[in-house]
C-alpha positions as CSV (number, residue, x, y, z in Angstrom):
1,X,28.1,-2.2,32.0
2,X,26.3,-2.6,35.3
3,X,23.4,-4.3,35.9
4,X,21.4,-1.0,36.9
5,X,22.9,0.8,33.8
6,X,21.9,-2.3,31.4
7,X,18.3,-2.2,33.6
8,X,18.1,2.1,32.6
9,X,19.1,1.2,28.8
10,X,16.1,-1.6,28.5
11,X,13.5,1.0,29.9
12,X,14.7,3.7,27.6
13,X,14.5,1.4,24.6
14,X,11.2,-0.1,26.1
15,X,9.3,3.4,26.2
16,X,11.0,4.5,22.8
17,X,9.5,1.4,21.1
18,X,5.9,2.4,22.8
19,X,6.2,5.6,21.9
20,X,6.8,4.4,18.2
21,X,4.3,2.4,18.2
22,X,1.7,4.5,19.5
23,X,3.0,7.2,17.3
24,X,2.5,4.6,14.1
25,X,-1.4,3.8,15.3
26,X,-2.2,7.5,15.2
27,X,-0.7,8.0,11.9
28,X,-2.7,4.8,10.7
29,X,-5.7,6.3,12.2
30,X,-5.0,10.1,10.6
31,X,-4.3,8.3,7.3
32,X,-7.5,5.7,7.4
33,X,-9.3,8.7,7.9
34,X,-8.2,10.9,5.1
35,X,-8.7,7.8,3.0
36,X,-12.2,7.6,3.9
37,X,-13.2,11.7,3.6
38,X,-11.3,11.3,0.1
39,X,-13.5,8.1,-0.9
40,X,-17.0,9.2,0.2
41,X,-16.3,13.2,-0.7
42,X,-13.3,13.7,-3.1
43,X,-15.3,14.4,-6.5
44,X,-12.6,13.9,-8.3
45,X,-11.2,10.5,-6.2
46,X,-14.8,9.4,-7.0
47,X,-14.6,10.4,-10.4
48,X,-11.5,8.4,-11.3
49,X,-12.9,5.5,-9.3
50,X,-16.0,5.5,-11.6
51,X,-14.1,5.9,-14.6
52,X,-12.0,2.6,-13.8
53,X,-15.2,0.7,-13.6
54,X,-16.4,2.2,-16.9
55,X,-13.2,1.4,-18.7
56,X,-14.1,-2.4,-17.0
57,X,-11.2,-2.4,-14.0
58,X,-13.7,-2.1,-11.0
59,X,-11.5,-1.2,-8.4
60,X,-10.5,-4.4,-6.0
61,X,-11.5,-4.2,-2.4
62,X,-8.6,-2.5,-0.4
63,X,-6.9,-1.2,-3.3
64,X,-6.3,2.3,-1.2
65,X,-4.6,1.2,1.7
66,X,-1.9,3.1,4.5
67,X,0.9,2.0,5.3
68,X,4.5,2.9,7.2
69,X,7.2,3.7,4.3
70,X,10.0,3.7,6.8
71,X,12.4,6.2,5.6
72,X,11.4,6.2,2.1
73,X,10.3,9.8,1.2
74,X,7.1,9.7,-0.4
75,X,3.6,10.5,-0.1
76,X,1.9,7.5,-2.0
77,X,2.9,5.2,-4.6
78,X,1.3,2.6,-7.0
79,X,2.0,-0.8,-7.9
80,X,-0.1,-4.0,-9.5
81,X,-1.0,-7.3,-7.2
82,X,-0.8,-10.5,-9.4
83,X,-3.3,-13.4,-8.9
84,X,-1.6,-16.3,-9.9
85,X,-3.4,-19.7,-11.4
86,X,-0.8,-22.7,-11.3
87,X,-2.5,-25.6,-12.7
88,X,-5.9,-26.4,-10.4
89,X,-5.0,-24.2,-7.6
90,X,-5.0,-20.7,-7.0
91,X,-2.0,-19.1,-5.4
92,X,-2.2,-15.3,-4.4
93,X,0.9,-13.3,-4.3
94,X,-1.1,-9.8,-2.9
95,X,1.1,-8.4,0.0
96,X,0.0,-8.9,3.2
97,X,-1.1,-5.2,4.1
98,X,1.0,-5.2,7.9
99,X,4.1,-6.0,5.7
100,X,6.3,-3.4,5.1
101,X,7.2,-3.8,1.3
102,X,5.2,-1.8,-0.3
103,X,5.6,-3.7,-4.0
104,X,7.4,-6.7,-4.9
105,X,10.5,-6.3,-6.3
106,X,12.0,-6.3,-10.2
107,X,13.4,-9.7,-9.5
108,X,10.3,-11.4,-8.6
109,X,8.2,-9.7,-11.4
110,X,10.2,-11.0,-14.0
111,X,9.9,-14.4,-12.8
112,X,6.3,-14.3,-12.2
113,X,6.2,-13.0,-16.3
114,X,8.6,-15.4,-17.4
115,X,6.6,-18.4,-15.5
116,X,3.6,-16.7,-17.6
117,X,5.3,-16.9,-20.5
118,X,6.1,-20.6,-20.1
119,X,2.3,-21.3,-19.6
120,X,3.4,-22.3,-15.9
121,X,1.2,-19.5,-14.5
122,X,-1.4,-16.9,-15.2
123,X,-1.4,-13.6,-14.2
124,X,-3.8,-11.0,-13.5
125,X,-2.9,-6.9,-12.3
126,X,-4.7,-5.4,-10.3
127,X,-3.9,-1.7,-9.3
128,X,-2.7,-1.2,-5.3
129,X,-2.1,2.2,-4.0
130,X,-0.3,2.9,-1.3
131,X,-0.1,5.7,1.2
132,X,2.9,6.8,3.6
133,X,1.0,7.6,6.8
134,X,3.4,9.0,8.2
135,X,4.3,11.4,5.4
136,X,1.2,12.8,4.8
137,X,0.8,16.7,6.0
138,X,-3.2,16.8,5.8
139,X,-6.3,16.0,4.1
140,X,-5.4,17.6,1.2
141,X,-2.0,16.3,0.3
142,X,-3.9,12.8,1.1
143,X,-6.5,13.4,-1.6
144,X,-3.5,15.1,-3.7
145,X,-1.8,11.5,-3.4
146,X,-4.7,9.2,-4.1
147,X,-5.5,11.5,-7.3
148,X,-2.2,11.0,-8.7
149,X,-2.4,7.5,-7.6
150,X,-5.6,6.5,-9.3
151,X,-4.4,8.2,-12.6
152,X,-2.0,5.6,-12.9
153,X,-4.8,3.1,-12.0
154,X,-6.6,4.5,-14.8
155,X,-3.5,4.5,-17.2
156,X,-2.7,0.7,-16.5
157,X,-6.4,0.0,-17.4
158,X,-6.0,1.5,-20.8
């Protein structure tokens, strides 16, 4: 490959990766905003909201948040955070929100449970929804999403 062919290829990929990236802000934005509308003006977001407080699972800061799925073809999904006491210090396993991974995986569950079990760790769930920006159509599958979402918030409180 010559050097003004290998110069064309590291524009290309240059101005693809900008274009990504200001195609991910705007779907950030779009989503951050449909999170918002549904908080302050979705009765029935605000309904399930309450309701978690009532049953006594007042909803952690953040716990609707956007994020970019990837290829993973979904609107939202739901998962638990674990706060994690070892001893005298407190360790947080919550996922960084710019991360990826959505939820931690099966593996590292059952380990955090088993370390529970053997009184090497105590856990606490606390609900995390998630939406795929970039998957969303409009405001109203948003709200759809964070509905369905907070059900299972509501569920888990039981």
């Amino acid at each position: 490959m010559s050097t003004t062919d290998s110069s064309t290829a590291e524009k290309i990929a240059a101005r693809e990766r900008q274009e990504k990236a200001e195609k991910d802000k705007k779907d950030r934005e779009r989503c951050d905003k449909f999170v918002q509308k549904g908080l302050n003006w979705n009765v029935t977001v605000q309904f399930l909201l309450e309701r978690l407080v009532q049953l006594g699972c007042p909803p952690p800061p953040g716990l609707i948040r956007c994020v970019d799925c990837g290829d993973k073809q979904a609107a939202a999904g739901f998962g638990v955070v674990e706060e994690i006491e070892m001893g005298t210090a407190l360790q947080s396993s919550s996922r960084d929100p710019s991360k990826k991974s959505c939820a931690q995986t099966q593996q590292e569950i059952n380990n955090l449970l088993a370390d529970q079990r053997d009184g090497k760790a105590k856990l606490k769930l606390l609900p995390e929804i998630f939406l795929c920006q970039q998957h969303l159509r409009d405001e109203t599958h948003a709200h759809e999403a964070m509905v369905h979402e907070l059900i299972h918030a509501v569920d888990m409180c039981r």
